[in-house]
C-alpha positions as CSV (number, residue, x, y, z in Angstrom):
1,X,91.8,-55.5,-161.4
2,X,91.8,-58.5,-163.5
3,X,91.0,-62.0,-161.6
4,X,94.2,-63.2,-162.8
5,X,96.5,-60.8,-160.6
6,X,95.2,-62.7,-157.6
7,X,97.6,-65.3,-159.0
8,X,100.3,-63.3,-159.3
9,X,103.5,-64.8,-157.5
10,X,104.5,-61.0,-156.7
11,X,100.9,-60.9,-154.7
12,X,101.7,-63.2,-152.7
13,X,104.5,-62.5,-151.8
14,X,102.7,-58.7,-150.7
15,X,99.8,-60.5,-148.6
16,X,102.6,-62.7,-147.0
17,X,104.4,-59.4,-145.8
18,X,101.3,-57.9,-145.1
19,X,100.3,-60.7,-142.8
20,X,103.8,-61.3,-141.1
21,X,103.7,-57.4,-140.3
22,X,100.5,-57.6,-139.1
23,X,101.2,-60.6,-136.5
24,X,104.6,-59.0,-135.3
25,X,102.3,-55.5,-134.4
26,X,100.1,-57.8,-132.7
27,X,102.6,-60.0,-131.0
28,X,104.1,-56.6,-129.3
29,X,100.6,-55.1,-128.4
30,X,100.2,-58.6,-126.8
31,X,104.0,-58.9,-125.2
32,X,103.0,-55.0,-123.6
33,X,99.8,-56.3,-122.0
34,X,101.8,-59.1,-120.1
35,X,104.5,-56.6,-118.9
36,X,101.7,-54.5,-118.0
37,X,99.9,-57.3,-115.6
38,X,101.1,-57.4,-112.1
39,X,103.4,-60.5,-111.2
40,X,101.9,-63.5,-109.6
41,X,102.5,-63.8,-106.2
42,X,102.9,-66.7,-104.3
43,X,102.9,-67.0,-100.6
44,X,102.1,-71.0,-100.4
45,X,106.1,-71.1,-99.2
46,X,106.7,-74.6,-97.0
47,X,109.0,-72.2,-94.4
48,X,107.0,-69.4,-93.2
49,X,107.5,-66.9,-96.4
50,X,111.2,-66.2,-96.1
51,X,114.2,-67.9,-97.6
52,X,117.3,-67.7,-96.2
């Protein structure tokens, strides 16, 4: 590997897919864990808990 194909328009246009792939695998694995989480609940209601 020459130090020159560092340069190469065509390899960064590979690291830029690589990267983009990378952060939508990690933006899933991160979208799961919140699904995952139980809601927040919140029982600070000013009538007693239940809306009518």
């Amino acid at each position: 590997m020459t130090p020159l194909q560092i340069l190469d328009p065509v390899m960064a246009v590979v690291l830029l897919g690589i990267v983009t792939t990378l952060a939508i695998v990690f933006g899933f694995i991160w979208a799961y864990g919140k699904i995952r989480e139980p809601p927040e609940i919140h029982t600070d209601d000013e009538n007693g808990g239940h809306a009518a």
